[in-house]
C-alpha positions as CSV (number, residue, x, y, z in Angstrom):
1,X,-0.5,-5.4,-10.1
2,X,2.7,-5.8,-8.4
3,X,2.8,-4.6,-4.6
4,X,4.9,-4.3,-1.8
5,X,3.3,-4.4,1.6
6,X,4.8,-1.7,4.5
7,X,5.6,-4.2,7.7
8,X,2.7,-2.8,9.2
9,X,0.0,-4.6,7.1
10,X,-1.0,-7.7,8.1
11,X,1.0,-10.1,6.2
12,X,-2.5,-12.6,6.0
13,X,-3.2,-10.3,3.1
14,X,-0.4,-11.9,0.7
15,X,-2.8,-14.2,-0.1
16,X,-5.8,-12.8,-0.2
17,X,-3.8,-10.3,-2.9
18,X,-2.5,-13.5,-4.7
19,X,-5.5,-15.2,-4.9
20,X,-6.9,-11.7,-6.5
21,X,-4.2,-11.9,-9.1
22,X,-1.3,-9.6,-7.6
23,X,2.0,-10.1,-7.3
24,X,3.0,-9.6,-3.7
25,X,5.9,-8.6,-2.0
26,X,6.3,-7.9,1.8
27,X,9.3,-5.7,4.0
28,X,9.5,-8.5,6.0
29,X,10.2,-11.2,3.8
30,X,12.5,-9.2,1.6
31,X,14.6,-8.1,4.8
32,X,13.7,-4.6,5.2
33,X,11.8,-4.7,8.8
34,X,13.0,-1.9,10.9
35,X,15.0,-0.4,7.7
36,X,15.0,3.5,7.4
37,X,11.9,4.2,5.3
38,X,13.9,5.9,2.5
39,X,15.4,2.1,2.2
40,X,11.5,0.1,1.7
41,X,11.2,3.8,-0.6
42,X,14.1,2.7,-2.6
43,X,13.0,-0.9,-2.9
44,X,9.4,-0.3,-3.6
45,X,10.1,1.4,-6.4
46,X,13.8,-0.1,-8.3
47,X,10.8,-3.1,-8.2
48,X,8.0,-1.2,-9.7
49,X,5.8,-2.3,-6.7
50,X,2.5,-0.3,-5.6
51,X,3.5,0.4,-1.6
52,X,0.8,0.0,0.6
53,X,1.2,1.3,4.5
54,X,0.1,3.0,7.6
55,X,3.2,5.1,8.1
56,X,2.3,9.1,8.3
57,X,5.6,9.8,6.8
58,X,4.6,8.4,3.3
59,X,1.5,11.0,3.7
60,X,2.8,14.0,1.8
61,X,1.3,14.3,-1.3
62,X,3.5,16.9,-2.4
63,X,6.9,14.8,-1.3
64,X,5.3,11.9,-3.1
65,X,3.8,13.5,-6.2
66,X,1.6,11.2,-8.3
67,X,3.5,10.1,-11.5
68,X,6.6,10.5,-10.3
69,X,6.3,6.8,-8.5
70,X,4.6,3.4,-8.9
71,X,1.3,4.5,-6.3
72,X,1.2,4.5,-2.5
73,X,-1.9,3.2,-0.8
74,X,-1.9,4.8,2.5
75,X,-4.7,3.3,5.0
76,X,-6.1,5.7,8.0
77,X,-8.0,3.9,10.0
78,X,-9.7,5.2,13.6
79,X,-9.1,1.6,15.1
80,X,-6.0,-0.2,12.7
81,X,-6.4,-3.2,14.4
82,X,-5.3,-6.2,12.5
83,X,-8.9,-7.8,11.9
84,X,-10.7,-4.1,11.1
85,X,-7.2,-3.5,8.7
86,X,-7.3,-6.9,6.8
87,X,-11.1,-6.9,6.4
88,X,-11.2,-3.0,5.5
89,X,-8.5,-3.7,2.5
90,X,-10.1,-6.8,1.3
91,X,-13.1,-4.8,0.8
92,X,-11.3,-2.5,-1.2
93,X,-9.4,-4.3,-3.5
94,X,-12.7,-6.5,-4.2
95,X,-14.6,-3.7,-5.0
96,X,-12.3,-1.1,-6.7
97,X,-10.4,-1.1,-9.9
98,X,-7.1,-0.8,-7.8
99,X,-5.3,-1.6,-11.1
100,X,-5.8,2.1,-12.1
101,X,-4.3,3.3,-9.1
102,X,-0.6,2.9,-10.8
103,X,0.9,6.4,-9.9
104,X,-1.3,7.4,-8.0
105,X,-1.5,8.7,-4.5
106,X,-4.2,7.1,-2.5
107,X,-5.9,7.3,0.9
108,X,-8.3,5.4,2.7
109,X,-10.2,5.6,5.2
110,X,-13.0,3.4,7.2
111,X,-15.4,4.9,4.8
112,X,-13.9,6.8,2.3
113,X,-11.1,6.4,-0.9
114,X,-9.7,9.4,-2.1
115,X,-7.4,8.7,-5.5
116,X,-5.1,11.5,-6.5
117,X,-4.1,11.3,-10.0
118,X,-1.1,12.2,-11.8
């Protein structure tokens, strides 16, 4: 899967998501920190890249319909700390088939992974 991670995910994950296979991308290493959201939008997607990020204003499923992009993982922790974040998403892409999630709309929490589906 190729994804783009938001600024505000630890960038230790690139390689923990390289050494799972993925092709990973970052904001900061493609320029974008501090960009207007509408701008990492716009890149995300002209490079078919599954966005992961804590920002609340990717959080409308309705703005961001599944199908009509290449998938948003949006993480909700209580306590986003960097160590609970990184070990919270490692989990999760060990243990689901985030592959499938192409298109999709996703949310996860400390305990819970709700998939929305085109």
């Amino acid at each position: 899967m190729k994804i783009k991670l938001d600024e505000n995910i630890p960038r230790r994950l690139v390689d923990v998501f390289a050494e799972a296979g993925h092709d990973v991308d970052t904001v900061v290493n493609q320029g974008l920190a501090g960009h207007p959201d509408a701008a990492v939008w716009q890149s995300a997607q002209q490079s078919g890249r599954f966005f992961v990020t804590q920002d609340l204003d990717f959080s409308d499923a309705r703005r961001f319909k599944p199908g009509t992009h290449q998938g948003i993982l949006l993480v909700r922790l209580r306590d986003p700390g960097r160590q609970a974040l990184r070990e919270r998403l490692e989990d999760l892409f060990r243990t689901e088939e985030v592959n499938a999630w192409k298109g999709c709309f996703v949310v996860v929490t400390a305990r819970k992974t709700r998939v929305v589906r085109p």
